[in-house]
C-alpha positions in Angstrom: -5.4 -2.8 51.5 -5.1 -3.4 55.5 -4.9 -1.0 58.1 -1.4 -0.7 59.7 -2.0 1.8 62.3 -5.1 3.7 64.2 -4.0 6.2 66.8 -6.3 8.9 68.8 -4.3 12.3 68.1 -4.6 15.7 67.8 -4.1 19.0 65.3 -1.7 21.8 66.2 -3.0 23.7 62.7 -0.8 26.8 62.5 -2.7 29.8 63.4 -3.0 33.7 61.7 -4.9 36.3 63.6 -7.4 37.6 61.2 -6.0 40.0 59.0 -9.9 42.1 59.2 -10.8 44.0 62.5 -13.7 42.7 64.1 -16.6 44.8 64.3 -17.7 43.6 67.9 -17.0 40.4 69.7 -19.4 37.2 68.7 -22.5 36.4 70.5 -21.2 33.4 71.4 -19.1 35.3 74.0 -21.9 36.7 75.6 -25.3 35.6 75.0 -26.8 33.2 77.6 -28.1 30.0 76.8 -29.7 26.7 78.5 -28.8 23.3 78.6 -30.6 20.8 81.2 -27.7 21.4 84.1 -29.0 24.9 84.3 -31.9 23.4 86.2 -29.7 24.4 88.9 -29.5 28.4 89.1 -25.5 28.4 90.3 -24.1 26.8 87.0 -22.8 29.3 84.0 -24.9 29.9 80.5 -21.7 30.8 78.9 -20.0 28.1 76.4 -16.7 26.9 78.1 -18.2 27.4 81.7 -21.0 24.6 81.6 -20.2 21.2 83.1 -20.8 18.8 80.3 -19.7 20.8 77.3 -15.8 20.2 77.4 -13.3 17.5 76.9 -12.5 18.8 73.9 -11.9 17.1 70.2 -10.4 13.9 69.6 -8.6 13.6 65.9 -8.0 9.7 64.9 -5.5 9.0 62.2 -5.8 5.4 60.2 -3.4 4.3 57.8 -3.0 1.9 55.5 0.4 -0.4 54.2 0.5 2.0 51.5 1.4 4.7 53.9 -1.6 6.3 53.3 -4.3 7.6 55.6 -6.9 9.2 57.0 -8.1 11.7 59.3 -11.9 11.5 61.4 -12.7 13.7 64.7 -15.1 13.4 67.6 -15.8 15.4 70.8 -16.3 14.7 74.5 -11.9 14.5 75.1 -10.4 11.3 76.8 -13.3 9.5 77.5 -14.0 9.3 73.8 -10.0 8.8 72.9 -10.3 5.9 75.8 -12.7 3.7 73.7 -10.5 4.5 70.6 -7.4 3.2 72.0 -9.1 0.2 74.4 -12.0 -1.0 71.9 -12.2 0.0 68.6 -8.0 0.2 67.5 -6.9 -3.3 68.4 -10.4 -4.8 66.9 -9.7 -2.9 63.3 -5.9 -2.8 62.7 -5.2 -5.9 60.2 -8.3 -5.8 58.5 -9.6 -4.2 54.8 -9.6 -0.7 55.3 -12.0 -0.3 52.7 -14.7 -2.4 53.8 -16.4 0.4 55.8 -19.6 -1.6 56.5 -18.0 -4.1 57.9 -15.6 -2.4 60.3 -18.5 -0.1 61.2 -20.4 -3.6 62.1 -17.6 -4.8 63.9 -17.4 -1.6 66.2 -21.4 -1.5 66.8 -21.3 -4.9 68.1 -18.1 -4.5 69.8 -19.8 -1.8 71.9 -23.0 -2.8 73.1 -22.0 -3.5 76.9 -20.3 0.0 76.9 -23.6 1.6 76.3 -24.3 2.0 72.3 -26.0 5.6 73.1 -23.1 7.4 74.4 -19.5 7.5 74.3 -18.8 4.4 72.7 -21.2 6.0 69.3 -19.2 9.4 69.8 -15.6 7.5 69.8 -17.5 5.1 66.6 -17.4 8.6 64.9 -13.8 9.3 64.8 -12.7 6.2 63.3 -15.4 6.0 60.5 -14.8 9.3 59.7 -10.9 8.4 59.2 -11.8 5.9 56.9 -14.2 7.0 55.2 -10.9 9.9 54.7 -9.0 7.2 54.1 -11.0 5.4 51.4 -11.6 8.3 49.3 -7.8 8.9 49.2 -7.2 5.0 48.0 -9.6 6.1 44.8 -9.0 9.6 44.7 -12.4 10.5 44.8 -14.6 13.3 47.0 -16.2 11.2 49.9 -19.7 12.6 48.3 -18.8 10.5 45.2 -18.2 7.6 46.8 -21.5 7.9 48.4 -23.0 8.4 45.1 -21.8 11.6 43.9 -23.3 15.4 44.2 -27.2 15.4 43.8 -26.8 19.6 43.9 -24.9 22.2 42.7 -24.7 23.6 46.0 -25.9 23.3 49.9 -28.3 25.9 50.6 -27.8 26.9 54.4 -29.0 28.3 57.5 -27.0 29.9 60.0 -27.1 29.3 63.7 -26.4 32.2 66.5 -27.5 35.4 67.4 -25.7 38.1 65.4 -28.3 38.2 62.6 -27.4 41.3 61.0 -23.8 39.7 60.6 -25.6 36.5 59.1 -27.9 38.8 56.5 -24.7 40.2 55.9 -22.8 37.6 54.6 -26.5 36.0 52.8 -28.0 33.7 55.2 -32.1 33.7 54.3 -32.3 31.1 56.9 -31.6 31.5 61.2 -31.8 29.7 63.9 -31.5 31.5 67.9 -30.1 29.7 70.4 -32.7 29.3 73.5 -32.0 31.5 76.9 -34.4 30.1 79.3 -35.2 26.6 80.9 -38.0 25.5 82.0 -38.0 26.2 86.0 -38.2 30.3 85.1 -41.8 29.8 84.4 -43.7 32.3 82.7 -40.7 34.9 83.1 -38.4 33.0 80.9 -41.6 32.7 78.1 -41.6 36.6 78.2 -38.1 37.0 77.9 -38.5 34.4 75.1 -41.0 35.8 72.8 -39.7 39.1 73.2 -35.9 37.7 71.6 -38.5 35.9 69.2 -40.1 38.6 68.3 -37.4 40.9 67.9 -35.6 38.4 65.4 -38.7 38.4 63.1 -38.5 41.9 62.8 -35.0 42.1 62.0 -35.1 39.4 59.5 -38.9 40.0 57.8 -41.9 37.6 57.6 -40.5 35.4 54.6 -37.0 34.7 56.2 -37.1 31.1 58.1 -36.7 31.1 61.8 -35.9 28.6 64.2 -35.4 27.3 67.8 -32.6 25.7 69.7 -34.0 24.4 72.7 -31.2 21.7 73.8 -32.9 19.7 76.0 -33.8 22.8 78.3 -38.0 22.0 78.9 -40.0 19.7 80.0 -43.5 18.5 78.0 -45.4 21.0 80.1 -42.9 23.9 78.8 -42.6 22.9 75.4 -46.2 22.8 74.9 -46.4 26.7 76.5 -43.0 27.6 74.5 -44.7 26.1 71.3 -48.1 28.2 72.2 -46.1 31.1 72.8 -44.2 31.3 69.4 -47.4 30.2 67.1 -47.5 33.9 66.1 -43.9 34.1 64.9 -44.0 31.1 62.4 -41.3 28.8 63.6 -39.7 26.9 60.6 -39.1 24.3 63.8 -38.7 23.8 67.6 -35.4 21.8 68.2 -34.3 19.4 71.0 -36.6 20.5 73.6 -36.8 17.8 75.3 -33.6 15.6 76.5 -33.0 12.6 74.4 -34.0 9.2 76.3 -37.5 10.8 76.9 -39.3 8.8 74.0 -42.9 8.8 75.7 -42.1 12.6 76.2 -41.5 13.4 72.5 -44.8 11.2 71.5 -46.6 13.3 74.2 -45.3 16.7 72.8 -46.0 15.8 69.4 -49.6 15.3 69.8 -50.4 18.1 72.2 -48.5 20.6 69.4 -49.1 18.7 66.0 -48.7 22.1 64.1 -45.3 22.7 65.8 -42.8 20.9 63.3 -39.9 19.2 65.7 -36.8 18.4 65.4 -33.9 16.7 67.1 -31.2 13.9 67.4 -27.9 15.8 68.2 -27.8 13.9 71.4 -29.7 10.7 69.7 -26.5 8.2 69.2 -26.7 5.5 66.9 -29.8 4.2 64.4 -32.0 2.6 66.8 -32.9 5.5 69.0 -33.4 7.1 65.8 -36.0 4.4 64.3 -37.9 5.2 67.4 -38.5 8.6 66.9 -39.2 7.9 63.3 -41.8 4.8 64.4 -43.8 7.0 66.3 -43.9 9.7 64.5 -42.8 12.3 67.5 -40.4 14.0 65.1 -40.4 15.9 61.8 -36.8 16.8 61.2 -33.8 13.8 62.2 -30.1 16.0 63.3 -27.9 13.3 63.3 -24.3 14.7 64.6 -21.5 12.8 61.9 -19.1 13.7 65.0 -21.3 12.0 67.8 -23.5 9.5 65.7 -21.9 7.1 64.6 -19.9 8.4 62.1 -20.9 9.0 57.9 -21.4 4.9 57.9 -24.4 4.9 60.6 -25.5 8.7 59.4 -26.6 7.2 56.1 -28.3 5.0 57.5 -30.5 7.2 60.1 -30.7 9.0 56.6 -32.8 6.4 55.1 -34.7 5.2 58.1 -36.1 9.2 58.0 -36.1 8.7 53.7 -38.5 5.8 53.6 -41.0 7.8 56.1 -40.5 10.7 54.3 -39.0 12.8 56.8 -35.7 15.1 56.1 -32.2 14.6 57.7 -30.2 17.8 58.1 -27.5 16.6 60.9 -26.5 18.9 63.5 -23.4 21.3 62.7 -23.0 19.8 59.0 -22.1 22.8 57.4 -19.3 23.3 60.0 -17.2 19.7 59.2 -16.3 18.4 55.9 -17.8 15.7 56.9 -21.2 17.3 57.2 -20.8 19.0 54.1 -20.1 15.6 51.9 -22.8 14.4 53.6 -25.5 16.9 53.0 -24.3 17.0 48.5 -24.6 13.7 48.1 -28.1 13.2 49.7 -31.6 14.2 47.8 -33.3 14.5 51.3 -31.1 16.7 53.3 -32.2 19.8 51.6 -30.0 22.5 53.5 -27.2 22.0 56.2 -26.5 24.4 59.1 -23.7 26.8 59.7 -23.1 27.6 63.4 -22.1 31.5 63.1 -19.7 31.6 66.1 -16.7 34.0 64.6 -16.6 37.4 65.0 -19.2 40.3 63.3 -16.9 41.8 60.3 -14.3 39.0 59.9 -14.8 37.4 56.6 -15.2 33.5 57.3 -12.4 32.6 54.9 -9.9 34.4 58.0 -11.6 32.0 60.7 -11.9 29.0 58.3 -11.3 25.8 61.1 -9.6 23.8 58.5 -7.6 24.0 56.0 -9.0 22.8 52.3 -12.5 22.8 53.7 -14.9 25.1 52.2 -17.0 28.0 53.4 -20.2 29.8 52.6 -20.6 32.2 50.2 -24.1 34.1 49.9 -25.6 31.3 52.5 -24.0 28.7 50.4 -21.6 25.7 50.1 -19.5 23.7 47.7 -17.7 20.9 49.3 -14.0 20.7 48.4 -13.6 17.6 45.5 -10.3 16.8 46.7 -9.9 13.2 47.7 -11.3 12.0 50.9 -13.0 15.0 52.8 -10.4 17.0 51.4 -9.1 18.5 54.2 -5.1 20.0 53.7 -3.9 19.3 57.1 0.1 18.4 56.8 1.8 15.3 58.7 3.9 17.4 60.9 0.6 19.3 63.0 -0.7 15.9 63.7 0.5 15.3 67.3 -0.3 12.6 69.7 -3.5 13.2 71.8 -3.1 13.9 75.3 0.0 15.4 77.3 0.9 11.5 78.0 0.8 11.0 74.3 -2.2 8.8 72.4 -2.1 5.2 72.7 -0.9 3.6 69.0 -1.5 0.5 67.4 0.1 -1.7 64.6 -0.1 -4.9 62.7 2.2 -7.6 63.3 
């Protein structure tokens, strides 16, 4: 079966305001957080104001000459959409859609003088995502079956944000704060950090797992004194603390805080910067991103690079794609998947759902959808072309 068509679009999903009033608006409207631009004091902490954060998604639609297709997403706006339509379309369209290895191969190698850690991994995404889609419509089987099938009954999950009595709430055991500080405010921002710290361990109790999202906010030097500072509060892990090309950093860190369980790879694109993490041992927990990665094809295998040294993979957001959550039941070693908690307090998460056909939690748990593909039930007439000049489109002739 051949692909006919690959274009770079986007959803206009139909809308309802919740139906439930909410009880206060999310944290993610209002708590501050840190990302390594902050090193400069004039730059916002609030989502939507930071330079580097925006772009928005980018939807890719493959079909097939049965008239079938596919839907895969990625982030990061035109740059990402630019690869799509430039690169990766016009390599693809005429060959087996099923064969995912081998288009997946054919994009990796295709991109190695545009820089195999960035863009051209995050744009990788959307396509193997829309064919992995694809493929599982063509057998009419759940993407976690073609990968092998369900190896649970459900994804246990941990929820990310700040609102943690709304997380109790809805039966999270599991949390994970987001990180206010960087690492210019000194011993300052460590008060104001174990304070938060310590607050959330009260709230939630001493058995309740608790992490930290550093993204890429400290230095060695700071994530050695942030790691000393939160020994007390029994941190399940510290993640990203350190920006992502700093290998020697990471191997540093991990031997000055062996104790301090690490993890990270949000921002690591594509297997090999993965195998070095996992080669020298600087890291304890791999969070591959299926929308920035690589896609589900080069996911599995940063999966069993960690598998074979006997380290987990629980990629970043999984719990918050179908693609994550197909993922995460079909593989033994990704033991729980994370929820980011964004929506707000009061609003039950089947008002907000993102997409339709993709399932939510329940009691801090998740059963993917068994509907072909990622089962998602998005209709032909939301998909719309990306950009206001309208996405760039392929065909076989």
């Amino acid at each position: 079966m051949k692909i006919t068509s690959i274009k770079t679009v986007k959803l206009n999903i139909p809308r309802e305001a919740p139906q439930t009033k909410a009880r206060r608006p999310t944290w993610n409207q209002t708590s501050p957080r840190s990302l390594p631009i902050n090193y400069y004091p004039e730059f916002s902490r609030l989502p939507g104001e930071m330079p580097g954060m925006g772009g928005g998604q980018v939807w890719v639609q493959v079909t097939a000459e049965n008239g079938t297709w596919g839907l895969g997403a990625c982030s990061f706006g035109a740059p990402s959409a630019s690869v799509i339509d430039a690169v990766y379309a016009p390599l693809l369209v005429g060959r087996d859609c099923l064969a995912t290895e081998y288009l997946n191969d054919l994009m990796w190698r295709a991109s190695q003088r545009l820089g195999d850690a960035g863009h051209a991994t995050v744009a990788r995404s959307a396509v193997d995502l829309a064919l992995w889609d694809l493929k599982g419509k063509l057998l009419d089987l759940p993407v976690y079956s073609l990968l092998g099938g369900p190896c649970r009954e459900s994804i246990e999950l941990y929820a990310t944000g700040d609102d943690l009595d709304w997380a109790m709430e809805l039966g999270f055991t599991r949390f994970k704060l987001t990180n206010p500080i960087h690492y210019r405010e000194g011993q300052e921002g460590l008060n104001r950090l174990k304070e938060k710290v310590a607050d959330a361990r009260e709230q939630i109790g001493s058995d309740a797992e608790l992490m930290l999202n550093a993204v890429m906010s400290y230095n060695v030097e700071y994530a050695v004194q942030v790691a000393e500072t939160l020994r007390p509060f029994q941190m399940r892990w510290l993640e990203e603390p350190l920006i992502p090309g700093d290998l020697e950093g990471h191997i540093a860190l991990k031997k000055a805080v062996p104790w301090m369980p690490i993890a990270t790879g949000e921002d690591h694109h594509g297997r090999i910067a993965f195998r070095q993490l996992v080669e020298n041992r600087c890291v304890d927990v791999l969070q591959p991103d299926l929308k920035w990665c690589g896609g589900l094809t080069e996911a599995v295998k940063i999966y069993t690079i960690g598998e074979a040294a006997g380290l987990q993979t629980i990629p970043h957001g999984g719990a918050n794609s179908p693609f994550g959550q197909h993922f995460a039941m079909a593989m033994p070693e990704s033991l729980m998947a994370e929820f980011w908690l964004g929506s707000d307090p009061g609003v039950p998460l089947e008002e907000v759902r993102a997409i339709p056909g993709m399932a939510v939690p329940v009691d801090g748990k998740l059963v993917p959808s068994d509907a072909p593909g990622f089962g998602m039930e998005i209709e032909e007439g939301w998909i719309e072309a990306f950009g206001s000049g309208g996405g760039r489109e392929y065909y076989q002739t």
